[in-house]
C-alpha positions in Angstrom: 71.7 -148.0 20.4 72.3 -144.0 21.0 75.4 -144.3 19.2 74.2 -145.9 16.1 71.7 -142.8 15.7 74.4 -140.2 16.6 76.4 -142.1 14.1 73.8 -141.7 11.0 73.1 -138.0 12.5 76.6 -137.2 11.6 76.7 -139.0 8.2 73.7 -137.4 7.2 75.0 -133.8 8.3 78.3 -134.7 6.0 76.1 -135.8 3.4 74.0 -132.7 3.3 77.2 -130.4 3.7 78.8 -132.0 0.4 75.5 -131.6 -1.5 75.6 -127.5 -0.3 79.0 -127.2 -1.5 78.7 -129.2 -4.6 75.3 -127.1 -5.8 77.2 -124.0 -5.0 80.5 -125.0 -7.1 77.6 -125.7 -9.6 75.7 -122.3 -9.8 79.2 -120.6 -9.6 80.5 -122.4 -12.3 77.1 -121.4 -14.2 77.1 -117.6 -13.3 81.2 -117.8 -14.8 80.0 -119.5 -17.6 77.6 -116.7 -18.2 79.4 -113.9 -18.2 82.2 -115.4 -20.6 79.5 -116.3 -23.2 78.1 -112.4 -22.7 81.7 -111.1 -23.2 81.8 -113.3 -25.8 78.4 -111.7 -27.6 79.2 -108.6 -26.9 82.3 -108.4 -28.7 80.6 -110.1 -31.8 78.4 -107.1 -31.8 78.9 -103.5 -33.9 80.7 -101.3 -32.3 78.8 -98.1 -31.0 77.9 -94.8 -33.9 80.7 -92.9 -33.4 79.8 -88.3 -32.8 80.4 -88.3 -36.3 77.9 -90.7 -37.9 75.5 -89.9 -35.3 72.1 -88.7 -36.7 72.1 -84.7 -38.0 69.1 -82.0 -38.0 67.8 -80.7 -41.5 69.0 -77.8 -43.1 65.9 -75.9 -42.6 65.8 -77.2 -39.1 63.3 -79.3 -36.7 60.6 -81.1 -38.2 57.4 -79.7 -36.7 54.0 -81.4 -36.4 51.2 -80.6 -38.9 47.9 -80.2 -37.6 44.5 -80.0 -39.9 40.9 -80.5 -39.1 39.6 -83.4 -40.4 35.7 -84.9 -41.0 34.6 -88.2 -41.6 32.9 -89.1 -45.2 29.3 -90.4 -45.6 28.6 -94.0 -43.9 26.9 -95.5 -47.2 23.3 -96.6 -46.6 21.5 -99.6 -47.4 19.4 -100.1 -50.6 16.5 -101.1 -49.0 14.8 -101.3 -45.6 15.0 -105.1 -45.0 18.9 -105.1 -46.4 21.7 -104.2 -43.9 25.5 -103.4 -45.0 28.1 -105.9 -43.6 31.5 -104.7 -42.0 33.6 -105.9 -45.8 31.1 -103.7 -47.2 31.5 -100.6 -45.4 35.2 -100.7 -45.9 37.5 -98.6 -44.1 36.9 -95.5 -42.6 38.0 -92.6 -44.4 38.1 -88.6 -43.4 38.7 -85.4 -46.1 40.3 -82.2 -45.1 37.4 -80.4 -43.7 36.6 -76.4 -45.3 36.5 -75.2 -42.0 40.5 -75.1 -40.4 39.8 -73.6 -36.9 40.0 -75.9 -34.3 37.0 -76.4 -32.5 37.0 -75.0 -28.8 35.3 -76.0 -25.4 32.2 -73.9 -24.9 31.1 -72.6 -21.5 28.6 -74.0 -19.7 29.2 -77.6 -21.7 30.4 -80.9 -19.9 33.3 -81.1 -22.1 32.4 -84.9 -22.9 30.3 -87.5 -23.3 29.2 -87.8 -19.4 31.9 -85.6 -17.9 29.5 -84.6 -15.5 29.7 -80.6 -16.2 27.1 -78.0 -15.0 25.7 -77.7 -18.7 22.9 -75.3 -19.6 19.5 -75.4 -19.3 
């Protein structure tokens, strides 16, 4: 009776053994099979921009940002009190250049923000 168990022990350890071996002949066959189809792609692709054709600066040099002071223009109102404007009918919100160019600065004593928490004046 042992040795019936001890038999089916070892068949199922065989068993189990061939099924490691065969998964991992499986994923290695599916990592090779991977890289050939990326060396594949990747000789498909453009080549990389040679120093020549890479991208040049202006004439008159680097681009620099532009800054300008901007203000919004007028909300339109409602024709009457009981009407009310819709979103479609407000459209998009625009700004103008604004006359005034001088950017505006933090003043002391103020929070800084809406709720920033600062000392403010009283």
């Amino acid at each position: 009776m042992h040795t019936t168990h001890e038999q089916l022990a070892a068949a199922g350890s065989v068993a189990g053994a061939i099924a490691i071996v065969v998964c991992g002949v499986l994923i290695a066959g599916a990592l090779i099979a991977a890289v050939r189809l990326g060396i594949r792609v990747r000789r498909r692709e453009s080549p990389a921009p040679r120093p020549e054709e890479q991208p040049k600066l202006p004439s008159t040099g680097p681009v620099r940002e532009e800054r300008s002071v901007r203000e919004p223009n007028e909300v339109p109102r409602a024709s009457g009190d009981d009407d009310r404007l819709t979103p479609h009918q407000l459209g998009n919100v625009s700004s103008r250049p604004s006359s005034d160019q001088t950017r505006p600065r933090w003043d002391p004593g103020s929070s800084g923000s809406f709720g920033g928490g600062g000392g403010g004046t009283t």
